[in-house]
C-alpha positions in Angstrom: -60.3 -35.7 27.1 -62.9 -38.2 27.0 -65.9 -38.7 24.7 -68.3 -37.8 27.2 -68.0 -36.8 30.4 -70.5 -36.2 33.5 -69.1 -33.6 36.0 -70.9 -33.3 40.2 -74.2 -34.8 38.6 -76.9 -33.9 41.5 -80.5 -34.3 41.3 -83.6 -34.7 44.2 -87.0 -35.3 43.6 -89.8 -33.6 45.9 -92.9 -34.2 47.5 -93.7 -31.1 48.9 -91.1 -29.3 50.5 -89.3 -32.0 51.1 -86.0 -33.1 49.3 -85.1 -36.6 48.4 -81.5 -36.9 47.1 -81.3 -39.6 44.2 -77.8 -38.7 42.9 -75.5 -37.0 45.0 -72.2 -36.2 43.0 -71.5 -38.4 40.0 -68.4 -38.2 37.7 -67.6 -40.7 35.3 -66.4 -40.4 32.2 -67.1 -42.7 28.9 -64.9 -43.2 25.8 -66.4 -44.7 21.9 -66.0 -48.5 21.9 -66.9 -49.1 25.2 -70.0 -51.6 26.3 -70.4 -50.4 30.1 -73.2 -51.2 32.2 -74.5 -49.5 35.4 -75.2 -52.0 37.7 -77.5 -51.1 41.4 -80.4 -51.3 43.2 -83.8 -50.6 41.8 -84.5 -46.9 43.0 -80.7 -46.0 43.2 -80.4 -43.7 40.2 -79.6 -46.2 37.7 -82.7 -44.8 35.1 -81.9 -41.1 36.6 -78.7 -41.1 34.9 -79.7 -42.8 32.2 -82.3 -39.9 31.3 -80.1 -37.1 32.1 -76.9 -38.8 29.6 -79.5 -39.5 26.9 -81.1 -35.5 26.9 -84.5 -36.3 28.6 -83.8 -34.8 31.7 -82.5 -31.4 32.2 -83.5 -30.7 35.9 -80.0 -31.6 37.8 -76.7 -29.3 38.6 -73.6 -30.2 37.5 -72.1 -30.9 33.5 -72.4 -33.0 31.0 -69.8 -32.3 28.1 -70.1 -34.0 25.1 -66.6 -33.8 23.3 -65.4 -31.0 25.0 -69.0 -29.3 24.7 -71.2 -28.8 27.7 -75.2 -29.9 27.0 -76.2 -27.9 30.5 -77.3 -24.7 29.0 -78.6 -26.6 25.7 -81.9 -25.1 24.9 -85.1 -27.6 24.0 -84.2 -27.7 20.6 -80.9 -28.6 20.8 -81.6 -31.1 23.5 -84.0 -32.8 20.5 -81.2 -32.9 18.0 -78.8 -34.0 20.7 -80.9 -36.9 20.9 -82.1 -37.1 17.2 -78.2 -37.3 15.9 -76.1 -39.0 19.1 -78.0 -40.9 21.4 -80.2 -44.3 20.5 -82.5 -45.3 22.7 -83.2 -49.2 23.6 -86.2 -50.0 26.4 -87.0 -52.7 29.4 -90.5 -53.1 27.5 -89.4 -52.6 24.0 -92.1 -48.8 23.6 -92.4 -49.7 20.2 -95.4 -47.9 18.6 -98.6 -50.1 18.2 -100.5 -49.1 14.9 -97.1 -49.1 13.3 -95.4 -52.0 11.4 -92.1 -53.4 12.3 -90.8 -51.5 9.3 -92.8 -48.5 10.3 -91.4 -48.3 13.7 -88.1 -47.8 12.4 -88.9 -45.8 9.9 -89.8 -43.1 12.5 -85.9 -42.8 13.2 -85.2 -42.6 9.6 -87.9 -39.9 8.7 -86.0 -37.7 10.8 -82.9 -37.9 8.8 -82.0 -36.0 6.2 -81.7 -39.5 4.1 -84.2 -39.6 0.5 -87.3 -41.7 1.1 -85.8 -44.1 -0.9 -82.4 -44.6 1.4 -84.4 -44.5 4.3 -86.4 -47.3 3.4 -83.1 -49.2 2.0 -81.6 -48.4 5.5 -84.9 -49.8 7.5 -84.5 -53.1 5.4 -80.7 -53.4 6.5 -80.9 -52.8 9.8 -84.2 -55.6 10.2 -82.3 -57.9 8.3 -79.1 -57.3 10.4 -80.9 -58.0 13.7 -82.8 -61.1 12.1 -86.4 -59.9 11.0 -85.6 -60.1 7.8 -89.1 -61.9 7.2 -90.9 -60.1 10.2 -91.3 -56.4 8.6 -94.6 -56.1 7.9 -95.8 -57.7 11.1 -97.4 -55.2 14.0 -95.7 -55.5 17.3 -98.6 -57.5 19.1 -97.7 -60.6 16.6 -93.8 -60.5 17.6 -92.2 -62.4 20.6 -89.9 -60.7 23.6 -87.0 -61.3 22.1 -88.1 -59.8 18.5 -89.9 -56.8 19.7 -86.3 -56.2 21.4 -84.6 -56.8 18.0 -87.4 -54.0 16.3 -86.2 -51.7 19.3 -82.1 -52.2 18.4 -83.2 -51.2 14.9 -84.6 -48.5 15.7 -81.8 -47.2 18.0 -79.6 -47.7 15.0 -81.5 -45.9 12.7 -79.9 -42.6 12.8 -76.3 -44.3 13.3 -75.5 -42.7 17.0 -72.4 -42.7 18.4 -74.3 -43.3 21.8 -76.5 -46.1 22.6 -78.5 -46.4 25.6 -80.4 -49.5 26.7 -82.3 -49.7 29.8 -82.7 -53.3 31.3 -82.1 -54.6 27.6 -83.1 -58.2 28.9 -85.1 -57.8 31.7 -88.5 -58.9 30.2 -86.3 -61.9 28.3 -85.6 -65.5 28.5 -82.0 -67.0 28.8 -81.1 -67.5 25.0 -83.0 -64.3 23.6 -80.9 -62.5 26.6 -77.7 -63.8 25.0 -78.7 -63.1 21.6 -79.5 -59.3 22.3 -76.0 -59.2 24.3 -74.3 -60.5 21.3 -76.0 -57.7 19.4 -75.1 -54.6 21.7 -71.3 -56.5 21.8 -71.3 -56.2 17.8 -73.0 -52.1 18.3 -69.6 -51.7 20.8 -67.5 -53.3 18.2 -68.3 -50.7 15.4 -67.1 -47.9 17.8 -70.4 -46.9 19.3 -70.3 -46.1 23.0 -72.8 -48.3 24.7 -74.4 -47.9 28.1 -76.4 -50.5 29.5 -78.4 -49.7 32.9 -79.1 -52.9 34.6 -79.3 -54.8 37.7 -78.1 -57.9 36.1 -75.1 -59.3 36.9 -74.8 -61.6 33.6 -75.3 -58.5 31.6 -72.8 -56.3 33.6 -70.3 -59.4 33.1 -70.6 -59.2 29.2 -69.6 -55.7 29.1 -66.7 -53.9 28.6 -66.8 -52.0 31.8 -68.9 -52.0 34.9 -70.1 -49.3 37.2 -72.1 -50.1 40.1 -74.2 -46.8 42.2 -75.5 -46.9 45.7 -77.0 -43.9 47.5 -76.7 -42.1 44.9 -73.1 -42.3 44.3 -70.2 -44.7 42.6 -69.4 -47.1 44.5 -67.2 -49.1 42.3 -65.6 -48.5 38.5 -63.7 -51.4 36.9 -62.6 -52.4 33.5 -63.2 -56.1 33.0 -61.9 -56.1 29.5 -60.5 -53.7 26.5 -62.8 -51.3 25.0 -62.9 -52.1 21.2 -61.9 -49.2 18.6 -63.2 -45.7 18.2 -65.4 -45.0 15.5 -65.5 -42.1 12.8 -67.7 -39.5 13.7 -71.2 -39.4 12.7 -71.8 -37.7 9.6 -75.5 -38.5 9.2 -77.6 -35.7 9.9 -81.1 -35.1 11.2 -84.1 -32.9 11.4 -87.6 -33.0 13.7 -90.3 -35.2 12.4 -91.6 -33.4 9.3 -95.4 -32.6 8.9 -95.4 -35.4 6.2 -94.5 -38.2 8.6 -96.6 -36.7 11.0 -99.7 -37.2 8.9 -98.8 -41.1 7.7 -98.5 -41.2 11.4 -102.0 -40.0 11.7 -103.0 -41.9 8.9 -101.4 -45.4 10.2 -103.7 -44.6 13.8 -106.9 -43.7 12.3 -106.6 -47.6 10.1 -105.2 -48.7 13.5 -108.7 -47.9 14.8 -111.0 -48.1 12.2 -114.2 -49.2 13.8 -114.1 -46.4 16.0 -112.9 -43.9 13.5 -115.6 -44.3 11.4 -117.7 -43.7 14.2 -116.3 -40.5 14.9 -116.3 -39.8 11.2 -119.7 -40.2 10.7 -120.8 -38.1 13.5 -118.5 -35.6 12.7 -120.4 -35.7 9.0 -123.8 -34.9 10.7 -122.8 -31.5 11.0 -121.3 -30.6 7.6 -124.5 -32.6 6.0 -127.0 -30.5 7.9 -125.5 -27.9 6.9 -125.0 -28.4 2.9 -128.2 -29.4 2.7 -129.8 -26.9 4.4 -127.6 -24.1 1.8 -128.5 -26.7 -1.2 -132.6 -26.7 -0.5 -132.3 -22.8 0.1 -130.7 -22.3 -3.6 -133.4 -24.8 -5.0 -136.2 -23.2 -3.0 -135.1 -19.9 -4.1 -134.7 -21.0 -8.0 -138.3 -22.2 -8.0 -139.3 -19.4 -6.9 -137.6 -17.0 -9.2 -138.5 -19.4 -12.0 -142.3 -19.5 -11.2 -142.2 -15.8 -11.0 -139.9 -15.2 -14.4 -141.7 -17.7 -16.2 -144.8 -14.8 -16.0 -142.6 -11.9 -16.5 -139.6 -10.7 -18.3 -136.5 -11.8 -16.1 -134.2 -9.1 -17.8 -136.7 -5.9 -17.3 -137.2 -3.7 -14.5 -139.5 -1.1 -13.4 -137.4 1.8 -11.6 -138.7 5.0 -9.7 -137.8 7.4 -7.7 -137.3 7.1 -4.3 -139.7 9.3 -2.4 -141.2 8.7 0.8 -145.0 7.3 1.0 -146.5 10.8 2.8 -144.7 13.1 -0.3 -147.6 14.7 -2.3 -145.7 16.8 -5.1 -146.3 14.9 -8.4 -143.5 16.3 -9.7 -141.0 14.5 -7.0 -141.5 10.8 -8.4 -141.7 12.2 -12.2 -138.7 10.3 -14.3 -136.8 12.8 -15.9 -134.7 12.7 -19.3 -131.6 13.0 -16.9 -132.4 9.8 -14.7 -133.2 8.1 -18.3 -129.7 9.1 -19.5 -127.9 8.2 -16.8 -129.7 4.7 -16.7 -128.9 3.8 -20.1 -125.5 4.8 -19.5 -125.4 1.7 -17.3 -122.9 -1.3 -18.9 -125.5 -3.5 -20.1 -128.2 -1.5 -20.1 -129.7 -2.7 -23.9 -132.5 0.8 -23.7 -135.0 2.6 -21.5 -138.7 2.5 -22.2 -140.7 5.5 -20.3 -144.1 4.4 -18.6 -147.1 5.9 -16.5 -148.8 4.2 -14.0 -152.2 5.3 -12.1 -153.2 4.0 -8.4 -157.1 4.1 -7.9 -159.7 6.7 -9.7 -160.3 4.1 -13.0 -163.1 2.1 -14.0 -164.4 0.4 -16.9 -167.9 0.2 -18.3 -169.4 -2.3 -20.8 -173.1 -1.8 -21.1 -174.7 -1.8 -17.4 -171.6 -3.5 -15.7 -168.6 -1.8 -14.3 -165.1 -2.4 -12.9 -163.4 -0.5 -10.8 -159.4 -0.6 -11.6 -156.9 -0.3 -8.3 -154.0 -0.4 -10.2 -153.2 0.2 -13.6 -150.0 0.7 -15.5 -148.6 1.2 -19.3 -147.6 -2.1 -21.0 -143.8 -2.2 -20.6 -140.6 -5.3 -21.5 -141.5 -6.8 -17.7 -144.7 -8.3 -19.0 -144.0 -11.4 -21.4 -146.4 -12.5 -24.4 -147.0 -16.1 -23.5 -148.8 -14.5 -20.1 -151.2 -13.6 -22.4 -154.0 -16.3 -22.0 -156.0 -14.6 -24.8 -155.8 -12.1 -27.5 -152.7 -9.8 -27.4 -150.9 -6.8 -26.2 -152.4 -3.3 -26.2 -151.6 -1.1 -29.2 -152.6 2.4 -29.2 -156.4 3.2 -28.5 -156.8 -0.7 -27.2 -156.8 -2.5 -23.5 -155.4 -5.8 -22.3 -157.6 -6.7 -18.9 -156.7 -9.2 -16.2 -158.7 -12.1 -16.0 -159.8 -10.8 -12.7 -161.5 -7.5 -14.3 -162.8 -9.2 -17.5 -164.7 -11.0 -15.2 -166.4 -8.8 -13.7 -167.8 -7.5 -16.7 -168.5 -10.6 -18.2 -168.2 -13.3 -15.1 -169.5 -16.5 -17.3 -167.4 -15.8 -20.6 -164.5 -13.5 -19.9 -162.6 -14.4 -22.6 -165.3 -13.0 -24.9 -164.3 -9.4 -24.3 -161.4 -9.7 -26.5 -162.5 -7.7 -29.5 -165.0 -6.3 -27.6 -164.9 -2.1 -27.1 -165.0 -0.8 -23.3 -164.9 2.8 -21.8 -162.2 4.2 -20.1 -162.8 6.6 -17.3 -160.2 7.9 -14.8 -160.2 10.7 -12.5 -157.5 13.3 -12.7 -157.0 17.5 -11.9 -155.9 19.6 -14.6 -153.8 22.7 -14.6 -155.9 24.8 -12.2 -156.0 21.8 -9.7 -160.0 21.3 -10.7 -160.6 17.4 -10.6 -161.7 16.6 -14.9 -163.4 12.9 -15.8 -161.3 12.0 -18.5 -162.8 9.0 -20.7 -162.3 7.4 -23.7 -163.7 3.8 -25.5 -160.8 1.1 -26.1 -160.4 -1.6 -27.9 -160.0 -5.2 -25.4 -157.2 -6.6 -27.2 -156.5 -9.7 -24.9 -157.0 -11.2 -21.6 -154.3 -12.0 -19.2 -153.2 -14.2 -16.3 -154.8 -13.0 -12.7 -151.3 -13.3 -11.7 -149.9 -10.6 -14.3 -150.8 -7.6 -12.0 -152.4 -4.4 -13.5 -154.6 -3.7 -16.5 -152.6 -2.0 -19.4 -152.6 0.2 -21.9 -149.8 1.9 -24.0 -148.1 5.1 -22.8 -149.0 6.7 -25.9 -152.3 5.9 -25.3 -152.7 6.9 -21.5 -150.7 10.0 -22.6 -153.0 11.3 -25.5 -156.3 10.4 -23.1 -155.1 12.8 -20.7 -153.7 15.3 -23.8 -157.6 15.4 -24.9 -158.1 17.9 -21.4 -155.4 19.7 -22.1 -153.2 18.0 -19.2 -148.7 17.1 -19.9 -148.2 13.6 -18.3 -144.3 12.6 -17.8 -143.3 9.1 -17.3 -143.9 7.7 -13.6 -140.9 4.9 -14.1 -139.1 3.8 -16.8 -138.5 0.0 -17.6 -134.8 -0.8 -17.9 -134.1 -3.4 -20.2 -131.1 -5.6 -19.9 -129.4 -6.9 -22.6 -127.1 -10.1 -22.9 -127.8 -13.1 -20.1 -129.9 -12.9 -16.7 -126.7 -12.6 -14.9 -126.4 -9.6 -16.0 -129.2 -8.4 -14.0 -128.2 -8.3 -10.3 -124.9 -6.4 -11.3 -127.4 -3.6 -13.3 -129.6 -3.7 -10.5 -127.1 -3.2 -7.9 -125.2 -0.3 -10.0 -129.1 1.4 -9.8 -129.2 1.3 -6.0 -126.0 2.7 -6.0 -127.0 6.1 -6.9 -127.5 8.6 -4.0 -129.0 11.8 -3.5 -127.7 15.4 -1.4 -129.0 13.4 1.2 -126.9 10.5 1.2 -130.5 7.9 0.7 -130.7 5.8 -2.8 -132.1 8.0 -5.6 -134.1 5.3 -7.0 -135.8 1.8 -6.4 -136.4 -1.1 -7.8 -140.5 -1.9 -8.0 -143.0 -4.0 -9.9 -141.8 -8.2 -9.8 -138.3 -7.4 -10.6 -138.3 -5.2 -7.0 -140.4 -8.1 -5.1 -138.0 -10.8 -6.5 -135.1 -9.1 -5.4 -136.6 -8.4 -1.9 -138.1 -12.2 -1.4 -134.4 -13.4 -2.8 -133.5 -12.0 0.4 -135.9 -13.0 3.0 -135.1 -16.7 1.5 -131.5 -16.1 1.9 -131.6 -14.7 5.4 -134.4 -18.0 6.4 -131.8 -19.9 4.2 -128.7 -18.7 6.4 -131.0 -18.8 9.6 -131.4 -22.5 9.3 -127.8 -22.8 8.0 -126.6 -21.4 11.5 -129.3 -23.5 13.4 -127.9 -26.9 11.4 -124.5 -25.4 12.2 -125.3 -25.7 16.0 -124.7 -29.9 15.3 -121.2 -28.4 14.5 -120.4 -27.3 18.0 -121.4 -30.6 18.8 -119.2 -32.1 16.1 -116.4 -30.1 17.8 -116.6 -30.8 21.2 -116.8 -34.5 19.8 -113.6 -34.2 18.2 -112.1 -32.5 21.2 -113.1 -35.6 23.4 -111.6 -37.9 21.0 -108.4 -36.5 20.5 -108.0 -35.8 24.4 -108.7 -39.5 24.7 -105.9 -40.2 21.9 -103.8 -38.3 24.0 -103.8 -40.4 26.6 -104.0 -43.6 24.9 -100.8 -42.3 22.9 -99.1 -40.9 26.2 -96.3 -44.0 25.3 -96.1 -42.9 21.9 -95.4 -39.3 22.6 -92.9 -40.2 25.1 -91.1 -42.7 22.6 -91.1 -39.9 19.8 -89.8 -37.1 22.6 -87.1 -39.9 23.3 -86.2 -40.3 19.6 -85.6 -36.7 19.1 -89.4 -35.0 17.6 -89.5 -31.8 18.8 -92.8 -30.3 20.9 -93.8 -28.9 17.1 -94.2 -32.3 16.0 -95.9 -33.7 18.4 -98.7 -30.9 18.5 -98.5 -31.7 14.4 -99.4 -35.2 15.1 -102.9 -34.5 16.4 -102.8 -31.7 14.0 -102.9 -34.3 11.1 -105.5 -36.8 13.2 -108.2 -33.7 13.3 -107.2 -33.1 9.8 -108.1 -36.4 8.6 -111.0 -36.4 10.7 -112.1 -33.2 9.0 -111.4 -34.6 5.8 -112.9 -37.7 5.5 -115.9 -36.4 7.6 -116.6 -33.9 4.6 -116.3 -36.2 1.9 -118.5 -38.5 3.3 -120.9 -35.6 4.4 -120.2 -34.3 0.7 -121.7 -37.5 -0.4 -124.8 -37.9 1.6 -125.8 -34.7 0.7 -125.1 -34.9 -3.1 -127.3 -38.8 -2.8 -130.5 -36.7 -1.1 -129.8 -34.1 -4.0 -130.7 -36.8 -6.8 -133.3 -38.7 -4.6 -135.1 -35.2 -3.7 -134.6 -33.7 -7.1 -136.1 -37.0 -8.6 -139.7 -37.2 -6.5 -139.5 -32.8 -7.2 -138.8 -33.9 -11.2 -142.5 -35.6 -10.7 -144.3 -33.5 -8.5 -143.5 -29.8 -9.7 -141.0 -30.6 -12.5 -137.9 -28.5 -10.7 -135.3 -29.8 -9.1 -135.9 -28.8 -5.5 -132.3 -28.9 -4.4 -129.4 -27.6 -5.7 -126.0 -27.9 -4.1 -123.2 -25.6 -5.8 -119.7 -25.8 -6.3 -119.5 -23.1 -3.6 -121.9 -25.1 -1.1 -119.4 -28.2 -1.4 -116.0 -26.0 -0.7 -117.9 -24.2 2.3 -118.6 -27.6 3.9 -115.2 -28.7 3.4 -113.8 -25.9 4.3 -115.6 -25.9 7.3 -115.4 -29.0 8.0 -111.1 -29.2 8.1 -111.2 -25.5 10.2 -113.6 -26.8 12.8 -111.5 -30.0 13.4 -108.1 -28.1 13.3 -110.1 -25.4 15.9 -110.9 -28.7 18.2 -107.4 -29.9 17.9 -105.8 -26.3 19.2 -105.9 -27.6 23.0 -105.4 -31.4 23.1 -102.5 -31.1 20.4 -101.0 -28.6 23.0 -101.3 -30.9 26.2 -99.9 -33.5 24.5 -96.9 -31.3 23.4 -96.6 -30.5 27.0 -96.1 -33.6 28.4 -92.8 -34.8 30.2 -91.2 -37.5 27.9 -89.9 -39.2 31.2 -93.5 -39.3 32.6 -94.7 -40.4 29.3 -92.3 -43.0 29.0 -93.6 -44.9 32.3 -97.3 -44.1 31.6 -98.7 -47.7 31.4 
């Protein structure tokens, strides 16, 4: 039994429905040793057979049996390892790969062997030095001659050590001596045992054989031995796997510094998106901080005011009182440091100093929320004393407001007693101290408030209680979040959150959802970054068509291929975040500096979290773009993309 063996090889092409026979019944078989070359006319089935022996081609009838095993119900994958591990391939035009160094290129071969990194590279060095480029490894092919692209390309073949070499036209783009040199080099290849089959139309190369076999109309026309094959050799024990994801990104790597210029380009662009974006999330956390800082610098960050939720139209008094139970259960709250009872009154007070009088909106006990230093003069309310707003002290003193601080006023509010009969309750206080206009509501104590309303005979209960929070401000949104989470029979929050600690959580919100809103409408230049991406890479397809069809000939599965593309859209996503990364974080410190001066905050703040999102982002969106040009080029014929010029 031979070494390999073709049995009734058949195959047509068709254009339309119409059949046109190209090899009509070919058995031949082929032993190790042997150099034999198919000699015929150009469009005789010469290149046909070629692809069908060397696993490329799986579209014919008939057998191929490769010692004593049949390769015609071989599936995909084992057609890849057939031609990973047992055949070397050797081209007219020498398909080396471009943006890959003469070392690189057969280093390809190698990375698909089961060799360390280390053998492999001590493996490339032998086999260039064997075929004389010793001193050419580092060169790209576009700086070699014919004859030593041809040399890179026997290399290669010889990478894996196949028992089967395959050359098509091996000197047909070669002068006379550099045809005789590669000769001597396939005669050596024969020498060590390896089968090889040369398809050519030359009769000087069919001469140097071992054997030739000549086609016409698509079957042998002649067979003849023109000289003893040389010595079998042992089989192959060197093993091989697909091109691993590791290769596949160097790969990537080598294309993208291939390209540079235009990579950078695509880079950049792709940054635009990512950029927008982090800078849009970094401006909404600084806008944000500001405003919480403005706002806490007035008032106690780590109080809030909580009441019972009841609807606006409820007029039962008794329905928004804050009983010992809802106090209990607040302080039983982790972190919760105590709970201070409070009173507040909405309309129905006034003030009177001499002939001038103030009528009081809004006015509440003195609780934890309000903090000293808003205190512009004077100082908190004790019992029997007052602290006004700037905003009332002025209108009973407009010129000198400030000079009520000592000063005694009368207190008169409207209230009903037990019967439901509407009392004027009054009583003189003591100003104690003046406060910001942006502090809110006049204040008194609650044991004050409560023993002015005790002098008609009328109970008060607290109104809300302040909940003070004990440890740092982060603390708070957990405790104010656990406070929400309380529900009544009816399923609707038992409490909420008023005063500044309610409006900061409520404005935190709005600027997170105009914060996210402009987020998404910066995100839109992502789509664009996308479709960017998916251009590029369709255009890499087809400017790597030859590639693909030179890895599909050396054995990389479909997998690989589609990892390829994979690992150019990573990159891509990579480097276009790290440079968006640091655009944003340079118009951080440039912002924050002319902020530093103007309002003494820095304006922008770009987290941790901001800078993983946008790289996070930024990798998914380019993998996402890469799902359907990675796919095409995993679909392409390896024949087709073999002659794609």
């Amino acid at each position: 039994m031979s070494y390999l063996e073709l049995h009734n090889i058949k195959k047509s092409y068709y254009l339309e429905n119409e059949e046109f026979p190209v090899l009509t019944g070919i058995d031949l078989s082929f032993d190790q040793g042997e150099f034999v070359s198919i000699v015929g006319e150009s469009g005789g089935g010469k290149t046909t057979l070629m692809n069908i022996i060397g696993g490329l081609d799986s579209n014919y009838s008939g057998d191929v049996v490769l010692n004593g095993k049949s390769l015609r119900h071989d599936t995909a994958k084992q057609l890849d390892a057939y031609r990973r591990q047992t055949i070397g391939f050797i081209f007219q035009n020498f398909d080396l790969i471009s943006h890959l160094t003469v070392f690189n290129n057969v280093m390809v071969s190698l990375q698909m062997t089961k060799l360390s990194h280390k053998q492999q590279e001590a493996r490339a060095r032998q086999l260039l030095e064997q075929v004389g480029l010793k001193d050419h490894m580092r060169k790209y092919p576009n700086q070699l001659s014919g004859g030593q692209k041809q040399r890179v390309a026997i290399a290669r073949a010889l990478a894996s050590d196949p028992e089967i070499i395959i050359a098509d036209e091996p000197t047909g783009a070669l002068d006379s001596q550099n045809t005789q040199e590669i000769l001597a080099l396939l005669d050596e290849i024969a020498k060590d045992g390896k089968l090889v089959i040369t398809v050519t139309h030359s009769e000087t190369v069919a001469n140097h054989g071992t054997r030739i076999v000549r086609l016409a109309d698509g079957k042998i026309s002649e067979d003849k031995s023109i000289k003893q094959g040389y010595e079998k050799s042992q089989a192959n024990e060197l093993s091989t796997h697909t091109l691993r994801f590791g290769a596949t990104l160097k790969m990537a790597l080598e294309n993208m510094r291939y390209n540079l210029k235009r990579n950078l380009l695509i880079v950049f662009g792709a940054a635009i998106g990512i950029f927008s974006v982090i800078v849009m999330l970094g401006l909404g956390n600084g806008v944000q901080g500001y405003i919480n800082h403005e706002i806490y610098s007035q008032v106690n960050p780590n109080a809030v005011q909580v009441t019972q939720n009841v609807s606006d139209s409820s007029q039962d008094p008794s329905k928004i009182v804050m009983k010992t139970k809802d106090q209990n259960r607040l302080k039983d709250i982790k972190n919760v440091k105590h709970v201070q009872d409070g009173y507040f009154v909405q309309g129905g007070t006034q003030l009177r100093m001499g002939r001038k009088n103030a009528s009081i909106s809004f006015m509440q006990t003195y609780n934890p929320t309000m903090l000293t230093k808003s205190i512009t003069k004077g100082h908190a309310p004790k019992n029997g004393e007052i602290m006004l707003t700037k905003e009332y002290a002025q209108k009973l003193n407009k010129k000198h407001p400030y000079s009520l601080v000592g000063k005694k006023v009368t207190f008169y509010q409207n209230a009903l007693n037990k019967q439901k009969h509407p009392v004027m309750l009054s009583k003189t206080l003591k100003v104690s101290g003046i406060a910001k206009a942006n502090t809110g509501a006049t204040s008194v104590t609650y044991d004050t408030i409560k023993s002015i309303y005790k002098s008609k005979g009328i109970k008060i209960q607290p109104t809300f209680v302040t909940v003070v929070i004990k440890g740092d401000v982060k603390n708070v949104k957990p405790v104010q979040n656990k406070i929400k989470s309380f529900k009544n029979d009816k399923k609707k929050a038992t409490y909420q959150i008023t005063g500044v600690g309610g409006m900061v959580d409520t404005l935190n919100t709005y600027i997170t959802l105009a914060v996210n809103v402009l987020a998404t409408i910066a995100g839109i230049s992502l789509l664009v970054s996308a479709i960017m991406i998916i251009v590029v890479l369709y255009i890499s397809v087809s400017e790597r068509t030859k590639e693909i069809g030179i890895l599909r000939a050396l054995g990389s599965s479909k997998g690989s291929i589609r990892n390829l593309f994979f690992s150019e859209a990573f990159f891509i996503g990579l480097f276009s975040s790290a440079l968006a990364i640091g655009l944003a974080e340079l118009l951080q410190v440039v912002a924050n500096n002319i902020a530093q001066r103007g309002i003494n905050y820095s304006i922008m703040q770009i987290t941790p979290g901001n800078i993983i999102f946008g790289f996070v982002v930024a990798i998914f969106i380019s993998l996402l773009a890469a799902l359907a040009p990675a796919a095409s080029a995993a679909r392409l014929d390896p024949i087709e993309s073999l002659s794609y010029e």
